[in-house]
N, C-alpha and C positions, 0 to 999 in steps of 0.2 A: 778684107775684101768687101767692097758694096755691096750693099742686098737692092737689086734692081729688080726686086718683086713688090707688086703693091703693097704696100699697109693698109687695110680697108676694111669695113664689117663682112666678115663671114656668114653670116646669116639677115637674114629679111626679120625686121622685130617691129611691132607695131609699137608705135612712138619715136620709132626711131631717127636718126639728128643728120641723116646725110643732107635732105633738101632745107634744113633750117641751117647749116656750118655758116654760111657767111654771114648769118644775122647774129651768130654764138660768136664767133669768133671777135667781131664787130663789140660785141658789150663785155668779151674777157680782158682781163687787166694786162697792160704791155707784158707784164712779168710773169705771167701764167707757168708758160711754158719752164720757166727758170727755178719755181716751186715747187715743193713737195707735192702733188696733184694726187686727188683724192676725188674718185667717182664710188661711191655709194649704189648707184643704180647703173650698172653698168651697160645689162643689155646688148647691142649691136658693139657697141665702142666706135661710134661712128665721131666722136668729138677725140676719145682718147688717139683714134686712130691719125687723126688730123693734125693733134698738136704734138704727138711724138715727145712727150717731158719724159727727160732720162731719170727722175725719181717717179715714182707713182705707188698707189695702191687701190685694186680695183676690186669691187663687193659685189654681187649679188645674192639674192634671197633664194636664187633657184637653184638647186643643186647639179640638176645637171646643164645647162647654161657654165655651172661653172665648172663642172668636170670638161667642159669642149674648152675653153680656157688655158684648162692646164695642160690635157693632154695635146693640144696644138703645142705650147710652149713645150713639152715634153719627149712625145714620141708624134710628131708630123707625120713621118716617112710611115709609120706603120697605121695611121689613120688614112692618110690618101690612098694604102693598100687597100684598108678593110672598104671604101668608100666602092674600090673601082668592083665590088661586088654586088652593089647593088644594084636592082632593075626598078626602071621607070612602069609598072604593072599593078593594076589596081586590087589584085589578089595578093600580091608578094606585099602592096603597103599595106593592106591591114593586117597580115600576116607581121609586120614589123611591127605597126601601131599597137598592137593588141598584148606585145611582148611584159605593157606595167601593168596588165592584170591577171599576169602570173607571176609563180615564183620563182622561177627560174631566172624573170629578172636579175635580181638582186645578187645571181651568181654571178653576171656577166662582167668581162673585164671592161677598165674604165675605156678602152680604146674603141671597142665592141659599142657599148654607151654613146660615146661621144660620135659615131660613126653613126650609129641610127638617130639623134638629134640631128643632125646635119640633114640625113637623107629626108628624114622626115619633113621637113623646114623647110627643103626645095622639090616637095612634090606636092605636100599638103594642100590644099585651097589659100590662094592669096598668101601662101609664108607663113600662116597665122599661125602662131603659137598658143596653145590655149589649153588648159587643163580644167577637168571636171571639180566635182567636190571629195571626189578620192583622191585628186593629184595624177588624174589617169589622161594622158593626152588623145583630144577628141576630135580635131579640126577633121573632113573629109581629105578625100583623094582631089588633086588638085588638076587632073588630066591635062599635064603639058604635056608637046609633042615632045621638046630637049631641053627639058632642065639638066643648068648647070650644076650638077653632082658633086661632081671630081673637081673642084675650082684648084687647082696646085698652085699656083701664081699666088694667089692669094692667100693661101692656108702658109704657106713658106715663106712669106712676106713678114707674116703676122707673129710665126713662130721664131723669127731672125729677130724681128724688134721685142719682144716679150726675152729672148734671152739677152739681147746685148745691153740690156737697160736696167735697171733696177725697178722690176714690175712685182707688187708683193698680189696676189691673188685670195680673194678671202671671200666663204661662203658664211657669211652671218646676218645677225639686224645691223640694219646701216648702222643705227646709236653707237655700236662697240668700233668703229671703225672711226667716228667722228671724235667720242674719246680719246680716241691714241694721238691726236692732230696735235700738232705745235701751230707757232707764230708763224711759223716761213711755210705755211702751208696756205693752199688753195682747192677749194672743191667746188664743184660742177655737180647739182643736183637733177637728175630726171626721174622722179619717182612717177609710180601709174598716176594718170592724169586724172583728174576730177570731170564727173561726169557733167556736160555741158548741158546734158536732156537724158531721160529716163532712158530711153531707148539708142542713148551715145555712148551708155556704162558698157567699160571694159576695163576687168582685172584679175581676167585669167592667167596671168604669168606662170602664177603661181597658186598652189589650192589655199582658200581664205577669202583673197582683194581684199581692196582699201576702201575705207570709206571717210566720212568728215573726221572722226575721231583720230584716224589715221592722219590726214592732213593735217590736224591739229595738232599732233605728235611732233610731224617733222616741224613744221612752224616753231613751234618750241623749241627743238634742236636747233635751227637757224637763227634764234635768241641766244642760246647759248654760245655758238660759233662768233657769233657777232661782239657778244662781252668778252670771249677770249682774246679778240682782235683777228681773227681769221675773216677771210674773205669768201664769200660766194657766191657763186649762179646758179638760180635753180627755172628753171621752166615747167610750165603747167598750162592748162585750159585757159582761155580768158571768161572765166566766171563769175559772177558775182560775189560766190563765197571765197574763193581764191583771192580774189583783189581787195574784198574786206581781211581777210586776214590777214595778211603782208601789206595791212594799209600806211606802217609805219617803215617801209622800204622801196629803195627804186625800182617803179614797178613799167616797162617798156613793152607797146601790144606789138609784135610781129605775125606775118601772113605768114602761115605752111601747107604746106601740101602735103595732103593724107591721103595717100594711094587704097589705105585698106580700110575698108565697111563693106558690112553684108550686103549693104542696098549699093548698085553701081554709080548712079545719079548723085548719090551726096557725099561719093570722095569728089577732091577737089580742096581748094586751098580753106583755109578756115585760120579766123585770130586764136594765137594763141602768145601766152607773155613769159616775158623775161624779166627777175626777179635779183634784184642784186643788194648788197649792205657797202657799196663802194661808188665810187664816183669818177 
């Protein structure tokens, strides 16, 4: 039977690839879709969600990011339950936010988890995801009048294509994921982006962020990909240090639209590039 529910990102991620897909899509190779597809940085899945390749394997570094993952792919029905109990109430969120600096956390079922990332994520301020240097999430109350909570359309969309396909789900360092690649593989890189100004740095995701050392890392992984014969896209800031480092690969500037910063005046579209070892 068709799944006539959307495939689409479940969550609002800063960085994320909805309003750049026709610029990604435009610079992925005809056969993308056809190959073993391999995101790293998975985030929203706003690219995974668009090109629908019936092999995949998807990473993140954040753990619960990737517990909402599975338990969509896993138990939907009893996630869109726990969802429809939440209230839109600025006592009831920090009352939820406040749950990773207890212990009682760490009892809670993964449904439970993945129910309060969601709820979190569509009340918060601007979607922001964002964790302190305990790993503790911090973003304020985001006082919408009706955020969409309970999105079913879409949580079942997402939970139809993740089972009918061959989707491997993996919480680790991207490096162990690029290892396991063959030849008939292709990956799609968005790691946290490079700070374009002191005051543009964001890489909360996760507790640590990235910094040049880090972008130097993956550079070197995308050397390595390159000598196996693998293929890539990876996208990042358009900065000085970014374009000098990938200065021996095809490097294309695209406009995006960044809906989310703290100052209201300087979202708006901003360069940022596209990164490929193919032609």
């Amino acid at each position: 039977m068709p799944n006539d529910n959307p495939v689409s990102p479940f969550v609002k991620w800063v960085g994320g690839k909805r309003r750049l897909i026709g610029s990604i899509m435009e610079a992925l190779p005809p056969d993308a879709g056809e190959l073993n597809y391999a995101e790293p940085f998975i985030g929203g899945g706003a690219v995974l969600f668009h090109l629908r390749p019936a092999n995949a394997v998807i990473n993140d570094f954040n753990p619960e990011l990737i517990n909402v993952y599975r338990v969509i792919r896993d138990n939907v029905e009893e996630l869109i339950a726990d969802l429809r109990r939440h209230r839109n109430e600025s006592d009831y969120f920090y009352n939820i936010r406040r749950l990773d600096r207890t212990e009682e956390f760490a009892r809670k079922g993964v449904v439970e988890r993945a129910s309060r990332f969601i709820f979190l994520n569509k009340t918060c301020y601007n979607g922001l995801y964002r964790v302190n240097n305990a790993g503790e999430f911090n973003t304020p109350f985001g006082r919408y009048k009706s955020p969409n909570i309970v999105n079913e359309k879409v949580l079942r969309g997402v939970s139809s294509y993740l089972n009918e396909n061959n989707v491997r789900i993996c919480n680790c360092d991207y490096e162990e994921v690029l290892r396991a690649l063959d030849a008939n593989s292709f990956v799609y890189l968005d790691p946290p982006y490079h700070p374009i100004s002191p005051s543009s740095s964001f890489t909360g995701y996760i507790r640590g962020g990235w910094d040049e050392a880090e972008q130097t890392r993956l550079r070197d992984a995308c050397d390595e990909l390159t000598r196996r014969g693998i293929r890539f896209l990876l996208s990042n800031s358009s900065c000085g240090f970014i374009r000098d480092l990938y200065d021996n690969y095809d490097i294309r500037v695209v406009r995006a639209a960044r809906p989310i910063n703290s100052v209201a005046d300087r979202r708006g579209e901003i360069d940022e590039v596209l990164i490929r070892n193919y032609v």
